[in-house]
C-alpha positions in Angstrom: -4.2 3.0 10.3 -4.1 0.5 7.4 -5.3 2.6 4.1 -6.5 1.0 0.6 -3.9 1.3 -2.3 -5.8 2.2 -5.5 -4.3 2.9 -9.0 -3.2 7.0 -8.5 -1.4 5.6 -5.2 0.3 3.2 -7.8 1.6 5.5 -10.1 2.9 7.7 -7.4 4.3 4.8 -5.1 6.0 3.4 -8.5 8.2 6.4 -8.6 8.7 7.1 -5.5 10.7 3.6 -5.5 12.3 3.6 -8.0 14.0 6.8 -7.1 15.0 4.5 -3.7 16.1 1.0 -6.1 19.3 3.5 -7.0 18.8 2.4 -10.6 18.0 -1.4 -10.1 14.9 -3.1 -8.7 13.5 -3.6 -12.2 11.4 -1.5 -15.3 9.1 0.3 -13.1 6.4 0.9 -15.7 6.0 -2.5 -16.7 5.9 -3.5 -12.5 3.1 -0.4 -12.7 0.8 -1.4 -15.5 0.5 -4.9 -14.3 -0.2 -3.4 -10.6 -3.1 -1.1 -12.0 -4.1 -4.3 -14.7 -4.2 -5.8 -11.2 -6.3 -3.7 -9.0 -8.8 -3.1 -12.1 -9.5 -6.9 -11.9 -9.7 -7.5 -8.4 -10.3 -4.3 -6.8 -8.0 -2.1 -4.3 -5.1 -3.7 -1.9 -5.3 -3.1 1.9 -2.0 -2.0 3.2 -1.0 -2.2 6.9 1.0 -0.2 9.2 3.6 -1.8 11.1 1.8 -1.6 14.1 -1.0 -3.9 12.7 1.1 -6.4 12.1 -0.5 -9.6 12.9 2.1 -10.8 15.9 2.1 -14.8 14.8 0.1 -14.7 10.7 2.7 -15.5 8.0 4.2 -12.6 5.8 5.8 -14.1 2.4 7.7 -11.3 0.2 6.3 -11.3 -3.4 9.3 -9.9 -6.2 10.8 -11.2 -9.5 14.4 -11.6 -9.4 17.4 -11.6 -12.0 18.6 -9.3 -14.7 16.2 -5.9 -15.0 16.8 -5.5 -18.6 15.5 -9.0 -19.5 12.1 -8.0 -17.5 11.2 -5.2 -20.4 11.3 -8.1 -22.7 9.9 -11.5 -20.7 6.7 -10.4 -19.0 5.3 -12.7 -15.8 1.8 -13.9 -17.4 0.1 -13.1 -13.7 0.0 -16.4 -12.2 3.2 -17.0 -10.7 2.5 -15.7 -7.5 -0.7 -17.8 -6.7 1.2 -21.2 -8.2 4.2 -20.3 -5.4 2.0 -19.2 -2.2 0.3 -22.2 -2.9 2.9 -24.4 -2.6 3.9 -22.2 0.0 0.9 -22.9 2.3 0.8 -26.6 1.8 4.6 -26.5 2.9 3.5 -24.6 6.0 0.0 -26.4 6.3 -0.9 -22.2 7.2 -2.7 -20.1 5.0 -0.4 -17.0 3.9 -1.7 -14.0 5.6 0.1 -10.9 3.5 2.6 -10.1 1.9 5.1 -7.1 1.4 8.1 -6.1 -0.9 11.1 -7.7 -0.8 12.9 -4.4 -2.1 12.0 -0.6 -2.8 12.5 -0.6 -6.5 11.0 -0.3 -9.4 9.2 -3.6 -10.3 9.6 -5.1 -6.7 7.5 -1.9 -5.3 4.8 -3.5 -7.9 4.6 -7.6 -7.5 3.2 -7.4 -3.7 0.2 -5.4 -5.4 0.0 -7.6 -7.9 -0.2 -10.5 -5.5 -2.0 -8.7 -2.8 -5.0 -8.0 -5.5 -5.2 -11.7 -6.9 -5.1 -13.1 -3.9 -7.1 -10.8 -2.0 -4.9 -10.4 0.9 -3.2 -7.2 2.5 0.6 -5.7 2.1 2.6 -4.8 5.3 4.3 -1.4 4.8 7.7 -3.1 5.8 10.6 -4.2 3.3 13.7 -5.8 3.7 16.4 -3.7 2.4 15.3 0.8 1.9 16.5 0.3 -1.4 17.3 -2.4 -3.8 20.3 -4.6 -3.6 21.2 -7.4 -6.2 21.2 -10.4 -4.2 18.7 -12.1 -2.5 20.7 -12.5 0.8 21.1 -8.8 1.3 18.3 -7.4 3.6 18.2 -6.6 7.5 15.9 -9.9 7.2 19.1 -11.9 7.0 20.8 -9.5 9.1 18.5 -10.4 12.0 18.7 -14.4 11.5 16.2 -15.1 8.9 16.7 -17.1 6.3 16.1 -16.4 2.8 14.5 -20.2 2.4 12.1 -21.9 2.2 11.6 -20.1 -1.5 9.7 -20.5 -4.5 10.5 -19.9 -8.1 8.2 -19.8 -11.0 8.0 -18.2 -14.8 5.3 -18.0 -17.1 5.7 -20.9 -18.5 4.4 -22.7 -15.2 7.9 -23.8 -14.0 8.3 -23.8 -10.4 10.9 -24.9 -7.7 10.8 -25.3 -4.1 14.4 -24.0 -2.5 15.5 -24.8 0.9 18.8 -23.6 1.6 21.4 -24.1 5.1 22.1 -20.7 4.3 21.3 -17.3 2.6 24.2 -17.7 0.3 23.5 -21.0 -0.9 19.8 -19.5 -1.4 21.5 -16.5 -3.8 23.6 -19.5 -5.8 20.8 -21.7 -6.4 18.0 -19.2 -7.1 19.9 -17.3 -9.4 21.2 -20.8 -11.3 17.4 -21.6 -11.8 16.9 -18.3 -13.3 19.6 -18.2 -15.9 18.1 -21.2 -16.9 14.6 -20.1 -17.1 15.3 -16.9 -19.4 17.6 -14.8 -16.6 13.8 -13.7 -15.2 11.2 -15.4 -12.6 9.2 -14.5 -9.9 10.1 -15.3 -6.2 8.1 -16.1 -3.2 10.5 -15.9 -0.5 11.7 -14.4 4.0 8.5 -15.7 5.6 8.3 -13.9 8.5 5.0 -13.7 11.2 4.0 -10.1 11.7 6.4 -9.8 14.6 9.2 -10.6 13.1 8.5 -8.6 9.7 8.2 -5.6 12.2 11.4 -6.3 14.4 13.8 -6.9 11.0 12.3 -4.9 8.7 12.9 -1.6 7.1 9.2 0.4 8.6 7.1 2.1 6.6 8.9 2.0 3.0 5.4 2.2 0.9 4.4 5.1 2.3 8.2 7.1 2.2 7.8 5.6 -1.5 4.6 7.2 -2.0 5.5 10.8 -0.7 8.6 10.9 -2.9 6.2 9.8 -5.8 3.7 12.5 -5.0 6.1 15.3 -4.8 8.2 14.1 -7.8 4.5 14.0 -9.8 3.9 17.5 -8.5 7.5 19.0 -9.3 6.1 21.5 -11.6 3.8 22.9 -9.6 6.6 24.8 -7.8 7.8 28.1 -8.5 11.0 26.5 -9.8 12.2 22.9 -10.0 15.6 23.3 -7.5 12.7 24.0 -4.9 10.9 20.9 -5.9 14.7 19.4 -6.0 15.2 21.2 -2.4 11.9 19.2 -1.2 12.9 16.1 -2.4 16.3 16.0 -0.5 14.6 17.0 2.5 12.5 14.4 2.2 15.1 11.8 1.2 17.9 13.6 3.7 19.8 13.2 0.4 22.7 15.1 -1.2 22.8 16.8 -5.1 25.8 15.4 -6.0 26.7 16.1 -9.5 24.5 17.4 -12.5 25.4 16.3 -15.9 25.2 14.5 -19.3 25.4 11.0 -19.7 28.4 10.4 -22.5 28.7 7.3 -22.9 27.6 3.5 -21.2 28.8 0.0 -21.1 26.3 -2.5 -20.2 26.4 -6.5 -20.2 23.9 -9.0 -19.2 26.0 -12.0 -16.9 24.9 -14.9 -14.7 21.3 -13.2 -14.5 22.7 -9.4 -13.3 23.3 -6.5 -15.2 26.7 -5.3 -14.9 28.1 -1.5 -16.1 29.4 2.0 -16.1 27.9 5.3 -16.5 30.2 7.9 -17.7 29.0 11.9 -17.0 30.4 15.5 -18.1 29.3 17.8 -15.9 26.6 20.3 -16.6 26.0 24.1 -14.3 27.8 24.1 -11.1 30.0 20.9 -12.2 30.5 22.5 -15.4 34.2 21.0 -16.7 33.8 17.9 -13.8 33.7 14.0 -14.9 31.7 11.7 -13.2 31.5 7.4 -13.0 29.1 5.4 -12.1 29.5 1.9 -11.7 26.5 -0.7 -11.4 25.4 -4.4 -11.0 22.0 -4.0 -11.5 21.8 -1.2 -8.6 24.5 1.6 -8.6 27.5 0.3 -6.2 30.0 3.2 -6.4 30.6 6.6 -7.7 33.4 8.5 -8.6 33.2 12.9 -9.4 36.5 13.9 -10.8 38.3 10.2 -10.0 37.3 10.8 -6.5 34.9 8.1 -4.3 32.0 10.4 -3.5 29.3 7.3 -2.8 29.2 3.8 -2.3 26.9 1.3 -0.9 24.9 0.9 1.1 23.9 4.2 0.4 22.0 4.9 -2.5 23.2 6.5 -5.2 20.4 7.7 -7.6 19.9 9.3 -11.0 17.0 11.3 -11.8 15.3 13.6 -15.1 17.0 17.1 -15.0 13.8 18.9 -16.0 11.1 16.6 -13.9 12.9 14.9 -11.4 11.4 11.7 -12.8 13.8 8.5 -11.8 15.9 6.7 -14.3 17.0 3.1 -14.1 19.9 1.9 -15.3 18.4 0.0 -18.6 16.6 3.6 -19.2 19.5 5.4 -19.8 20.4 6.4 -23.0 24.0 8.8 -24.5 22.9 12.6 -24.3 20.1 12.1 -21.3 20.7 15.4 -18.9 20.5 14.2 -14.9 20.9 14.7 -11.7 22.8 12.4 -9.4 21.5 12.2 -6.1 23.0 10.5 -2.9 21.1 9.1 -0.1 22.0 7.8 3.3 21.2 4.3 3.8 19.2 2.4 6.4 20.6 2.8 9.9 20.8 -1.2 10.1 22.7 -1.2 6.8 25.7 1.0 8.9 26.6 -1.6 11.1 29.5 -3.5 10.6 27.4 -6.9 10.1 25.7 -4.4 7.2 28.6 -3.0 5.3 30.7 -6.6 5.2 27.1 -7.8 3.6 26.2 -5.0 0.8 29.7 -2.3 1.4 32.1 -1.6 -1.4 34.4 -4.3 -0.8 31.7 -7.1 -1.1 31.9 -5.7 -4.6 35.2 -5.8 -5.0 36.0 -2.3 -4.9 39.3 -1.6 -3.0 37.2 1.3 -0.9 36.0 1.1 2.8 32.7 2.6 3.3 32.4 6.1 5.0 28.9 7.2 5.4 28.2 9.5 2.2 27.4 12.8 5.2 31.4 12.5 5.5 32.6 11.3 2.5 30.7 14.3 -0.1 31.4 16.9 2.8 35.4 15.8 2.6 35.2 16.0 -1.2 33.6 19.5 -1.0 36.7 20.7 1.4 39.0 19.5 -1.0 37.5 21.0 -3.5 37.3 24.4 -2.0 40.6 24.2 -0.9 42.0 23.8 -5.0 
């Protein structure tokens, strides 16, 4: 049954997705205090289950795109999304029914609240992707035959741009160009789906998974210890602990409206003496324990607080800042081979083929053992 989304749900579905935006998707505080500045205007946000969908109502997603490190410094000034679903409904001559998240990630778990409370309409519990990718074309949307396009673009200045695209691609080029230009930020009105198709292509039920993770995370220390809170959370997630350790040392540049990086770690208890890598553009792509691939995408690679189990994204990190790295198995529609030529390791450009990170940490384990 469809539930209202009030500001404690916020806090706790903020977390939970940024935990699943493996270190992209945006600041997820600043995507929380304009959610909560958002419901405190206009009131509580419906949110629907998949199976009250609307079969033939319009669905637009509702996200900011570009680089997530520009978005603690360039703030939305809360009327981008009404400017673009307007111009969305007079392209359709159909009023916009809902909305949803593009992403799970930090500031993309936030913008379909904010949207959803200004405008008064509800958020399907569907999303696009499981996780947060850096380009617009990779969801299961696209996947399944959508098209990115038609999509609107506007900043806080009041600039907007109506985007039709022959392809997803083309929709990536051009809506990034017109955010480099704009300040590497803007907000994004995009995948109109009706309720059927939202619920066919979509990745089910992502706000509420976000939400659990959030509320166990927020409740770590109630536990007796925090490797049982840990132990929850990977149960949960059906996730792997895959390294513990200090972050020594980060490279990180701002490009073509992406962030772009590495993560080096020296291993702390159990990997003790290990070295670890983690390489990003804007999400985590591909890590390495000991010069050995132990994750790539799609599956989610994930850093989070040592002591609260709190997520960190990727412009949060800081030298010195104790973690643990935590793997997570994709989306089943991600593991097809349409899925890993679109968002895999060699999309990248990592010389790597993807093996589904169940196989590839258990095979680095054996060798391990066998040393």
């Amino acid at each position: 049954m469809s539930k209202e989304i009030n500001i404690s749900d916020v806090k706790q579905i903020a977390i939970g997705a940024a935990l699943l935006g493996s270190g992209g998707g945006g600041n997820p505080f600043i995507g929380e205090l304009m959610a909560i500045s958002a419901i405190k205007e206009h009131g509580p946000v419906t949110l629907l289950e998949p199976s009250e969908f609307p079969e033939d109502e319009l669905f637009v997603s509702a996200s900011n795109i570009g680089a997530p490190a520009v978005s603690m410094e360039k703030f939305p000034n809360g009327n981008e999304f009404p400017n673009a679903f307007k111009i969305f409904e007079q392209y359709y001559g159909k009023k916009i029914y809902g909305t949803f998240p593009v992403e799970a990630g930090g500031i993309n778990s936030m913008m379909p609240i904010v949207a959803a409370a200004k405008m008064n309409i509800p958020i399907a519990d569907a999303d696009g992707m499981g996780r947060a990718f850096p380009e617009l074309q990779m969801s299961t949307f696209v996947l399944a035959g959508h098209s990115v396009t038609p999509m609107v673009l506007s900043d806080e200045r009041g600039n907007t741009s109506l985007i039709n695209t022959p392809d997803s691609f083309w929709a990536e080029k051009i809506g990034r160009n017109f955010t480099v230009q704009v300040g590497a930020t803007s907000s994004s009105a995009s995948d109109s789906l009706t309720g059927k198709e939202l619920r066919e292509a979509g990745v089910l039920n992502i706000v509420n998974l976000s939400q659990k993770i959030g509320q166990l995370i927020q409740h770590a220390n109630d536990f007796d210890a925090i490797d049982t809170a840990l132990a929850k959370l990977l149960q949960l997630t059906h996730g792997y602990k895959l390294m513990t350790a200090k972050i020594t040392d980060i490279s990180h540049i701002t490009k073509g409206g992406f962030n772009f990086g590495e993560i080096t770690l020296d291993g702390l208890n159990e990997n003790e003496g290990q070295t670890g890598k983690i390489s990003f553009q804007n999400e985590n792509i591909i890590m390495e324990l000991n010069q050995q691939v132990v994750a790539t995408v799609p599956d989610l690679i994930t850093m989070i607080d040592l002591e609260t189990l709190q997520p960190i994204t990727n412009e949060e990190v800081h030298y010195g800042k104790r973690i643990i790295v935590l793997g997570l198995p994709a989306n089943k529609k991600w593991r097809t081979s349409a899925g890993i030529k679109l968002v895999g390791p060699r999309y990248f450009k990592y010389d790597v083929d993807y093996i589904p990170i169940e196989q590839r940490f258990m095979n680095y384990q054996k060798k391990q053992e066998e040393k």
